[in-house]
N, C-alpha and C positions, 0 to 999 in steps of 0.2 A: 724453787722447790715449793710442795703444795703440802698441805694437810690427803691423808688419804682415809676415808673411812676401812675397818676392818673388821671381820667378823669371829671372834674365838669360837673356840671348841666346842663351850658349849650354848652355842647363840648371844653373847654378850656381843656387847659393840662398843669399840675402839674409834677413836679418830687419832689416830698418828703421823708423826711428821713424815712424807716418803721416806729420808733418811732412816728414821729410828723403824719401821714397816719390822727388820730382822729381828726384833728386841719382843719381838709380842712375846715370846716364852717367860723370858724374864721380867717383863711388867706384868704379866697376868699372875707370875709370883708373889710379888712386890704387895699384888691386889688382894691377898687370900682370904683377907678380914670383911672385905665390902661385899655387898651381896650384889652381883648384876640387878639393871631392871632390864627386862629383855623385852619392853614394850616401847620401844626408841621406834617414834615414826621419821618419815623421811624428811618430815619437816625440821625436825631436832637433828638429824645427822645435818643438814643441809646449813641449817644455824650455826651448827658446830663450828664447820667444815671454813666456811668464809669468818666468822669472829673469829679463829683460830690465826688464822689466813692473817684479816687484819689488823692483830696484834703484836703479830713479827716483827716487824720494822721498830715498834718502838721500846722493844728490849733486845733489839741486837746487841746494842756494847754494851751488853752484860758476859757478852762470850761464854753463852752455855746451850746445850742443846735446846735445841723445841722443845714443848713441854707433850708428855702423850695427854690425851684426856679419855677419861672411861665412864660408862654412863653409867656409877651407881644408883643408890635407894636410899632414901630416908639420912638425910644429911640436917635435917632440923631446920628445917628453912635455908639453908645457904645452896644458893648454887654451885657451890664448887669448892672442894678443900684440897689442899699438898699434902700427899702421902708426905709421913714423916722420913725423912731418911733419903730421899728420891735426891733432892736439890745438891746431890755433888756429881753423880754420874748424868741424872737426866730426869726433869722433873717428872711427875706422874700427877694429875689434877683428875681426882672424882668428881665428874659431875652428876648435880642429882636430876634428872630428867622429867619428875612430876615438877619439881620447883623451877625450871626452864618453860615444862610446856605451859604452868598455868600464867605465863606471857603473853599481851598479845605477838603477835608474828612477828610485828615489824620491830617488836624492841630486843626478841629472842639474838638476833644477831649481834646489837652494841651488847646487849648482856653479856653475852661470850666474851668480847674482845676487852670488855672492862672488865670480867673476872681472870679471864688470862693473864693480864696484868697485873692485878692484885694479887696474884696467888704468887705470878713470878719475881713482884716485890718481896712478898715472904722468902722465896726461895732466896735470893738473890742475900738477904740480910740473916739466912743462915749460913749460907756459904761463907759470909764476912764474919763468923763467929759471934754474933749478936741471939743472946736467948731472945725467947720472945716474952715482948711485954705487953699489955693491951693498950700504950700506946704509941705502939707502930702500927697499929690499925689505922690513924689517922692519915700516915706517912704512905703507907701502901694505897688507900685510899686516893689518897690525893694526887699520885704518882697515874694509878688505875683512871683517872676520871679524866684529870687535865692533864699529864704529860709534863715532862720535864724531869728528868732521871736528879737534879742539884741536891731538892732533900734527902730522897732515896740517900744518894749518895754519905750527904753529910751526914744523916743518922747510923749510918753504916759502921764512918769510920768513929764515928763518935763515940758507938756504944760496943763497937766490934775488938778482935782483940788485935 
C-alpha cells in the first residue's frame, strides 16, 4: 500500500494512505482550524509522498493506522505537528510547506520520514495515556532519528497509565 497525494475541495493538498483515501471528509473536518497553503509544488508532494512511504515499516508495531499528512501554514518553524485528538482512530500530521520547501531537495525526503516518525512517537504515547511533557521530545526524537521502538516503548509504559 502506497501514500496517494489528494486534492480537497477547495484546492488544498492531502497526501494520504490509499487506505485512509474514503476518510478525506472527516480529516478535512478534524483540519478546520489550519489554514491550507495551497502553494505545495510538485516537488513537496513528491517529498511527501516517498518519506511518507519510507516511514512505514518502522512504526508498523505500533498497529495504528497510516498517518494522513496535510499541507498547512505557518506552523512556527516545525515541519509538522499531530492534530490533537487524531492518534486513536488515525493520525492527522500538518505539515508546513514553507518550512519543508525552504530544504534543499535532497534533505526534503529524510525530513518527511524523520518527522513522520516523531509525530507518530507522539501519537503512539498518547494513545498509551501518557500526557505530554517536554521531555518526550527527547524520546520521540530519538526514536524519529535512529530507530528502535525499546524507549519509545519503555517511556510509554512508564509514564502511561
Amino acid at each position: 500500500m502506497s501514500y496517494v497525494r489528494v486534492v480537497g475541495e477547495f484546492g488544498e493538498t492531502y497526501i494520504l494512505p490509499s487506505e485512509r483515501a474514503g476518510e478525506l471528509p472527516l480529516i478535512a473536518e478534524w483540519l478546520g482550524d489550519y489554514a491550507p497553503d495551497e502553494d505545495v509544488g510538485p516537488d513537496l508532494v513528491t517529498a511527501a509522498l516517498l518519506g511518507a512511504d519510507a516511514a512505514t515499516p518502522d512504526f508498523a508495531w505500533m498497529v495504528t493506522p497510516r498517518p494522513a499528512l496535510y499541507f498547512g501554514d505557518d506552523l512556527d518553524d516545525h515541519v509538522a505537528r499531530l492534530v490533537d485528538g487524531t492518534e486513536e482512530w488515525g493520525p492527522i500530521l500538518v505539515v508546513d510547506a514553507h518550512t519543508l520547501a525552504s530544504l534543499p531537495l535532497y534533505r526534503q525526503v529524510e525530513e518527511v520520514r524523520v518527522t513522520v516518525l516523531h509525530e507518530m512517537g507522539h501519537a503512539y504515547l498518547r494513545r498509551r495515556g501518557v500526557p505530554y511533557e517536554w521531555a518526550e521530545e527527547d524520546v520521540v526524537e530519538n526514536f524519529a532519528r535512529h530507530g528502535g521502538a525499546h524507549p519509545l516503548i519503555a517511556y510509554g509504559e512508564a509514564f502511561g497509565e
